[in-house]
N, C-alpha and C positions, 0 to 999 in steps of 0.2 A: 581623534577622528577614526584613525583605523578601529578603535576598540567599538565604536558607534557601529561603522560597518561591518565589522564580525558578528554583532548580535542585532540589526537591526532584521533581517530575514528572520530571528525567532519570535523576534517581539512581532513581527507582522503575523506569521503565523500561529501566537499566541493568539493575536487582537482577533482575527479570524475566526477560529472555533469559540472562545468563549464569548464572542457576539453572538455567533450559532447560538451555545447553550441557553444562555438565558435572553433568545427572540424565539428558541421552539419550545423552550418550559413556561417561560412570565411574559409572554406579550402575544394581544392580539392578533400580532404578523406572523405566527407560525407558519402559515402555508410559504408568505413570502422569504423565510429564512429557507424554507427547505428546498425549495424550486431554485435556491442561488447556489446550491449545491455544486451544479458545472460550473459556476464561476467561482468559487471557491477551489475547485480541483485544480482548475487551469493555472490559478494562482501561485498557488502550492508546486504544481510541473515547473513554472519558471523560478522560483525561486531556488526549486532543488538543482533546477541548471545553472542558475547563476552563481551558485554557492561551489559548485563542483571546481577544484582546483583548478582543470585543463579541461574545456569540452574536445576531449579529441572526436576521432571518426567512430572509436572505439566504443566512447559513451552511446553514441547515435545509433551505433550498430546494436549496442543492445537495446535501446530503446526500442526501434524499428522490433527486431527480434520478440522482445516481450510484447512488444502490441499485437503483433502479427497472433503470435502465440496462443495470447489471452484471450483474443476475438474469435479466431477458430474454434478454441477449445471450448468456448462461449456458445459460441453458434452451434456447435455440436450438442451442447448439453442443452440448449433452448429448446432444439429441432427433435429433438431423437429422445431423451431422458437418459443417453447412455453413459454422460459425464454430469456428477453432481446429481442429479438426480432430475425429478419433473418440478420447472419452476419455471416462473412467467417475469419478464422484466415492469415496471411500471413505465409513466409519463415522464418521472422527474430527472434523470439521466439526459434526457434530450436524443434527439435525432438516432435513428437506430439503423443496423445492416442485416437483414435475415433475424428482425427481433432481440438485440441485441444494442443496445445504445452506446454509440463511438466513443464516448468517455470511460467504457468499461476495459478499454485497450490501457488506455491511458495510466487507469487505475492499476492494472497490474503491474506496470512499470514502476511504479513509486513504491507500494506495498513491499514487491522482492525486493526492489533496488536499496530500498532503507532498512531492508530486514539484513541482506547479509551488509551492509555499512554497520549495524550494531555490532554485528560478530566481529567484524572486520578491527572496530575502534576497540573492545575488549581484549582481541587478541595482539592489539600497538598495545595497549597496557601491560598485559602482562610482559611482553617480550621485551619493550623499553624502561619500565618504571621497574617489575618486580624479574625483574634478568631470568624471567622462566622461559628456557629454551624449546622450542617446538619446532617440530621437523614440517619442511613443507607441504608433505603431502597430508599429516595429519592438521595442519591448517586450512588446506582443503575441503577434507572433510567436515571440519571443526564448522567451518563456515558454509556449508551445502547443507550440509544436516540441521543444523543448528539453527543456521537463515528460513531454511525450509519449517521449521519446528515455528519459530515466531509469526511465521508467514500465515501458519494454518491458526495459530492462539488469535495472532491479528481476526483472523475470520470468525473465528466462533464470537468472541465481543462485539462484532459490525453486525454479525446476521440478525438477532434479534429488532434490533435498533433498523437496520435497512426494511424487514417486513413493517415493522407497526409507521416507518414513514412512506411506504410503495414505493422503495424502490426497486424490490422486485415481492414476487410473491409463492408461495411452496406449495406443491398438490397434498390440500387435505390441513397444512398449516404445519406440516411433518418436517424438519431439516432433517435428511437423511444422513447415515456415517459416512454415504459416498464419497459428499460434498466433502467431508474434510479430508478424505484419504486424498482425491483431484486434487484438491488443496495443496498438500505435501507435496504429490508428485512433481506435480506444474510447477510447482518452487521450488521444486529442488533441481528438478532439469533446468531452468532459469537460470540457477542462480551459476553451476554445473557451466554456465556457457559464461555469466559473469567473469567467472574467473577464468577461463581462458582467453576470454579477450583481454585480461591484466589492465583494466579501468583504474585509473588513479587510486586506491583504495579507498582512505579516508576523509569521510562527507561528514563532516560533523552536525551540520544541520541536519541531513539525513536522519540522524540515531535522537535528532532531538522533535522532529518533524514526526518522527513514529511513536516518540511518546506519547507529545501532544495529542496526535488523532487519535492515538490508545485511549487517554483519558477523557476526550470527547466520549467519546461512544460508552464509557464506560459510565460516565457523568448521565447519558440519555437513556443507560440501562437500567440505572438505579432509580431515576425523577419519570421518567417517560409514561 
């Protein structure tokens, strides 16, 4: 039983995107796969909370934080073009703040949160399995930089895939290099705060969660 519910969260999260894949490649229902998108994300939020060793105040605190963060920085780059560049949100996100759809908070919370969890479980391997000692400030780094580095890779394979389904859209059809530098940044101050707040570190469904969505998109980049 326990070994059930250790991988039952991946297998849900497996069943999920590859229902996606092949109801927006081989079936009729594309529009309705893609419009389930916020209930798909919401899904994904609770699982990654469930899955978390201890929800302390800590996790919430950065949750709160990243949302807060990602919608701002959001809103600024909708409003003004001076973050990311000039680009317009679609319909399929749902309900929106200053043009900006409230599941895009969301989204940033899980993106960093599972990007430095990958760094994070790399950096248990090597320290526990291959006795490779690292100091902890270069752990720090290792995981700001490094998290931040996946955060922006994560972006470049979604953007493609986000335009040709609306969910949002580029002035002229151009992703700009802004986008990815914002990208960085924003993940890395993020992540920069992760770790001070010392959140339980290792989320293993997190670093499997980020696969998974990796290969979604990466699946809709190739077939799409």
């Amino acid at each position: 039983m326990p070994q059930i519910k250790k991988y039952s969260p991946i297998f849900l999260a497996l069943l999920f995107h590859v229902t996606g894949v092949l109801g927006i490649l081989f079936t009729p229902y594309k529009d309705w796969f893609v419009y389930s998108t916020p209930i798909v994300l919401l899904t994904m939020f609770l699982l990654l909370s469930n899955t978390q060793i201890i929800l302390s105040k800590e996790y919430f605190i950065f949750f709160i934080i990243s949302f807060v963060i990602g919608m701002a920085t959001e809103i600024i780059g909708v409003n003004t073009g001076l973050l990311f560049g000039d680009y317009q949100y679609g319909q399929v996100l749902g309900p929106k703040i200053y043009g900006v759809p409230v599941l895009i908070g969301l989204n940033w919370f899980i993106i960093v949160f599972c990007s430095g969890s990958l760094l994070t479980q790399v950096f248990d391997i090597l320290r526990t399995k291959l006795n490779v000692n690292i100091a902890t400030w270069t752990f720090s780094i290792f995981v700001v930089l490094g998290g931040a580095a996946i955060a922006t890779c994560f972006d470049i394979i979604l953007e493609p895939v986000a335009v040709k389904l609306n969910f949002w859209s580029w002035e002229n059809g151009h992703i700009p290099l802004l986008n990815y530098i914002c990208w960085f940044i924003i993940s890395a101050v993020l992540l920069g705060i992760k770790m001070r707040l010392k959140i339980i570190r290792v989320n293993t469904f997190a670093t499997s969660l980020l696969i998974i969505q990796a290969l979604f998109f990466l699946m809709l980049n190739l077939f799409l």
